[in-house]
N, C-alpha and C positions, 0 to 999 in steps of 0.2 A: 640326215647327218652322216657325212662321213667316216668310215670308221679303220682302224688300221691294229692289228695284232701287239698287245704289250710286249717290250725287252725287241731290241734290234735283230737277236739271234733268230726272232719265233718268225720274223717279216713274211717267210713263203709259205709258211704253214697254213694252208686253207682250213684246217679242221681246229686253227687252235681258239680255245674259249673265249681267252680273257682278252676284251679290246678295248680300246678311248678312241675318242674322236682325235680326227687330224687336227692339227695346230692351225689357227688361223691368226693372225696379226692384222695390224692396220699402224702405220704412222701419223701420229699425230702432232699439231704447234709447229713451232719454226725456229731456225735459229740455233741459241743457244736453250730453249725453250719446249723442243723438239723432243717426242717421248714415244716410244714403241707399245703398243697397248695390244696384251694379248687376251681378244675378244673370248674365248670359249675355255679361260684358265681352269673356272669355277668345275663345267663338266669334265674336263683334261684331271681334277684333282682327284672330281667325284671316282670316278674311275680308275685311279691307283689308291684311294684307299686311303688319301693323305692330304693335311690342310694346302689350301692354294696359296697361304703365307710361306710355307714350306718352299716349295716351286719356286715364289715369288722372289725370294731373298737369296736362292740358289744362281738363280739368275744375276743377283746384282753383284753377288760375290764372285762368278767366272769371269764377269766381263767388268770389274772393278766401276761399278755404278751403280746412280740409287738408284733404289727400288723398294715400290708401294702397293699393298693389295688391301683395297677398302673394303671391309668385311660388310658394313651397309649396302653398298653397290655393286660386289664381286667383279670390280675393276684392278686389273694386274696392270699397272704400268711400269717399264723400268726407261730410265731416262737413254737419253741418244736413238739415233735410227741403227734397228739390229733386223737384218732380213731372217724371213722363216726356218731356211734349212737350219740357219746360224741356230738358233735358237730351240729348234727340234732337235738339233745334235746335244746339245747340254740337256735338255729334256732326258735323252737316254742314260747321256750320263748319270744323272740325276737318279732313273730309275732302278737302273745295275746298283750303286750304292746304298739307296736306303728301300729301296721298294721288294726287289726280287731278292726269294732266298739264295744263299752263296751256297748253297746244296743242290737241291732237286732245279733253281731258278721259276720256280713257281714265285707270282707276284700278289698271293692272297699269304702277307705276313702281315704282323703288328710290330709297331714299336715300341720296345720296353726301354726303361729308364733305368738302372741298378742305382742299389745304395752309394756304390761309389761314383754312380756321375758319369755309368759306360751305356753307350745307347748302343741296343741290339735288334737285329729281327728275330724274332719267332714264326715260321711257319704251321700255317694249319693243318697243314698237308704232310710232310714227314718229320718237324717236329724238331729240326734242325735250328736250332740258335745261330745267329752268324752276329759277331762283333765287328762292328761299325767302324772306319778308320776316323778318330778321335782328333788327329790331324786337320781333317777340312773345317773350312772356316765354317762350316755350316750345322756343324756340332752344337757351337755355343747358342746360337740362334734355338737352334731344336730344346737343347738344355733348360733355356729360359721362358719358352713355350710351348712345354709341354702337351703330347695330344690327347684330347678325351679320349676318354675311356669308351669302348664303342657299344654301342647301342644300337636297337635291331639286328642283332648279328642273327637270329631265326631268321627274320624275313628276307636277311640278304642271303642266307643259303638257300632259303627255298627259291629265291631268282635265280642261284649259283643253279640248282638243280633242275629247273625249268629248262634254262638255256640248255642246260650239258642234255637233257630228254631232246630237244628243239637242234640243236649242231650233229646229234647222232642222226637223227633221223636223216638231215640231210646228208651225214657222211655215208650215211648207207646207201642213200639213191645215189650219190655220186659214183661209189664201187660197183652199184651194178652197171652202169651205164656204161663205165670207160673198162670193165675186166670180163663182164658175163654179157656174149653175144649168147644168142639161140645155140647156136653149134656147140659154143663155150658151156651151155647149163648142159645139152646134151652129154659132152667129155667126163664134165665133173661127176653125172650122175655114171656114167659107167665107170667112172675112175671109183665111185665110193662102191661099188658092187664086185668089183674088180680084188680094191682091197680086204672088204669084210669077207670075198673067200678064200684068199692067202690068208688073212686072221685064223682061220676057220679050220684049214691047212695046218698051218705052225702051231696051233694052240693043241690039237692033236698029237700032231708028232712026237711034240715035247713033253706031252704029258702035263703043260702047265695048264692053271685057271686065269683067263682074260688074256690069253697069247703070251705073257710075261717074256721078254726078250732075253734069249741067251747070250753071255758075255761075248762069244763070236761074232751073231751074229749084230750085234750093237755095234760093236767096232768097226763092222764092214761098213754099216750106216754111215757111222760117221766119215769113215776116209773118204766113202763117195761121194758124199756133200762138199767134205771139205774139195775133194779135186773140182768139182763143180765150181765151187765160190772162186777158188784161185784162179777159172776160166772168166771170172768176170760175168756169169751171167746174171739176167735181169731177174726180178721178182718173180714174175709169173713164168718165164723158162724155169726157175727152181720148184714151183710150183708144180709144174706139167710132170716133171722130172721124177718128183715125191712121189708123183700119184704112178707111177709102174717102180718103184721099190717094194720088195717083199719086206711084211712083217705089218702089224698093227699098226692104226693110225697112233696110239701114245709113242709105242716104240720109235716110228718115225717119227715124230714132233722131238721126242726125246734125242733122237738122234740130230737132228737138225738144229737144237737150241744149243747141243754140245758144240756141233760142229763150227755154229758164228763166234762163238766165246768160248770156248778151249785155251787157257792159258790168260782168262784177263784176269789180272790184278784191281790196281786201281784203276777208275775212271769206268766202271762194271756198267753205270745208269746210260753214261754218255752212250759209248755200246751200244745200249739197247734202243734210244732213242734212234742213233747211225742206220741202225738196222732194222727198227721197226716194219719198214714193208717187207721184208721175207717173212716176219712172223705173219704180216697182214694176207699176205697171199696165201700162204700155210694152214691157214685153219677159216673155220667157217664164225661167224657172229650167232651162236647158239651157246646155251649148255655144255652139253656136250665137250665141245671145242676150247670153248676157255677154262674147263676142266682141266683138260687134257693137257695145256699152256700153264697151268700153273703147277699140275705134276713135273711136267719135264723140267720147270724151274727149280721145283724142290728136289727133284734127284740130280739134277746140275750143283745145283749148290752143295749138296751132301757127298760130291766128288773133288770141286776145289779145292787147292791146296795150300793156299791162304786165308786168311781171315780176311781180308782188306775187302774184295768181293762177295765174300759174304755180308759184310758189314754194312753193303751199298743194297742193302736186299728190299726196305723201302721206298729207297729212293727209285729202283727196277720200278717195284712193282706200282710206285704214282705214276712215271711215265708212260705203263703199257694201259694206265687207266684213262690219263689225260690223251693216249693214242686212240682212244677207244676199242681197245683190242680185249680189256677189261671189263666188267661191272661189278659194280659192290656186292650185291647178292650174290655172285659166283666165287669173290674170293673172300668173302666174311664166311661162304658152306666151306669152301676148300679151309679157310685156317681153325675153325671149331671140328672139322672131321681132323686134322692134324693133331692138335693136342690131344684128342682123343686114341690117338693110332700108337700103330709100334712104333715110329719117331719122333712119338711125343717131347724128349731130352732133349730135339737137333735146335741147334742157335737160329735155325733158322724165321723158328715162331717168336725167339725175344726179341731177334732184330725185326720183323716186321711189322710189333703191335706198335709201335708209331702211328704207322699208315692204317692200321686197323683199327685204333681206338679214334684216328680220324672219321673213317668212316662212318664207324659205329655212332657218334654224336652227330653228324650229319642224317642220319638213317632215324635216328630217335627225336630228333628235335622235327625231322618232317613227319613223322608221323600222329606228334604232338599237334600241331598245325594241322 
């Protein structure tokens, strides 16, 4: 079975989760008799998470024609001859509307009904509510058939969480393949020895514990990154680059997380999504490292000087999970050592238990299983 990345936006993304199969069609009868029959609707629905009657009626409502999906048969037909791309493009449409969240665009939401007759998504994932434009004809349709209530929702995380174990694995053999030649493991190991004796160095001088970076010398960090990025370099040239800066690998990470988002406002997740390969090249898939990644986030954000980006703090931090740059267990220790710490008070732990009480139910329900 063919299969193709949900939401048109994710299309290049080799590392992304969530997929359905390609759209396949066939025409059928003749005449005025003649009916487009979309053979693999059933699986296409299975896989957003939504009835194929749904789809089916979307369909006859864009292109002003009936349309029938036989819940006995799992036959989609809508009448007249409609070729595929035709029909895969209102598919997407279809999906941006009622499938993917209008937040993070993650496509594992549900649809709720409100008292007053307003159909919304809920996401699992940051927890964002998006209200539905009430306008398309495909409201009433929804209104009138209503979707179960879902069931299996355990088993379908623990596939959710099988896969995401099964897509890391191979997003890491694919890093090393195409970023770590022999020469390459060689560099990095002198570049990490390189830097834990300038740590070693500064953390002395300074008289600080764990190298703690001086207001100066943070600053310098950041301008030289920032001149960097404004040269246009690639991922792994900023990488090479990081690894002969003085100062601690947090200080530098910290330094570098300023220097890509310095000054964003709104649109804080998008950002971090644009950008995700300089973090990917920046740090190592350990401990350690995604540590070190969600410090620099929390002293990024506790310098901002709006809310609007803090308030995207969620939404960061599902992207850099669905990047794989993330795991639950690194940022479920990081946000319980937080409340626990001297920044216990910073908005930055109210705005992110969304993502973390996601987590947490996801984390509890498999271990129930």
């Amino acid at each position: 079975m063919s299969l193709q990345n949900i939401g048109a936006a994710n299309s290049d993304d080799a590392f992304y989760r969530y997929k359905m199969p390609k759209m396949q069609t066939k025409i059928e009868g003749r005449g005025n008799g003649i009916k487009t029959n979309i053979v693999n609707m059933v699986d296409i629905a299975k896989a957003l998470a939504r009835p194929a009657s749904y789809t089916t009626k979307y369909f006859g409502c864009e292109l002003g024609a009936q349309s029938k999906f036989d819940e006995k048969t799992g036959t989609c037909l809508v009448n007249g001859s409609h070729d595929t791309a035709k029909l895969a493009g209102l598919l997407e449409i279809f999906i941006k509307k009622y499938v993917q969240c209008y937040g993070c665009g993650n496509p594992e939401t549900e649809i709720l009904i409100t008292k007053n007759q307003v159909i919304q998504l809920q996401c699992a994932a940051c927890g964002f509510v998006s209200d539905v434009d009430m306008r398309d004809k495909l409201t009433s349709f929804i209104l009138k058939n209503p979707p179960e209530q879902k069931k299996g929702s355990k088993d379908k995380k623990a596939l959710r969480r099988a896969e995401k174990e099964r897509l890391k694995e191979e997003a890491a053999r694919q890093r090393i393949q195409e970023q770590l030649s022999a020469v390459t493991a060689d560099m990095v190991m002198l570049s990490t020895n390189e830097s834990e004796k300038k740590e070693k160095v500064i953390s002395k001088a300074s008289n600080k514990p764990n190298g703690i970076s001086t207001p100066d010398l943070h600053a310098t960090l950041v301008e030289e990154l920032k001149a960097n990025l404004r040269k246009g370099v690639s991922a792994n040239q900023l990488k090479s680059h990081v690894g002969t800066l003085s100062g601690s690998d947090q200080e530098k990470l910290s330094a570098l997380f300023e220097a890509l988002f310095d000054g964003i406002e709104k649109g804080f997740a998008k950002e971090v999504v644009k950008k995700k390969n300089y973090l990917a090249a920046a740090i190592n898939q350990d401990e350690g490292s995604q540590l070190l990644l969600l410090k620099a986030i929390e002293s990024f954000c506790g310098k901002v000087s709006t809310t609007a980006a803090l308030k995207e703090i969620a939404l960061v931090l599902k992207a850099l999970y669905d990047a794989d740059l993330l795991e639950e267990e690194y940022v479920l220790q990081w946000y319980q050592e937080g409340l626990k710490g001297a920044n216990k008070d910073s908005q930055i732990w109210k705005n992110a238990k969304p993502f973390i009480e996601w987590l947490q139910s996801a984390e509890s329900e498999s271990e129930e299983e």
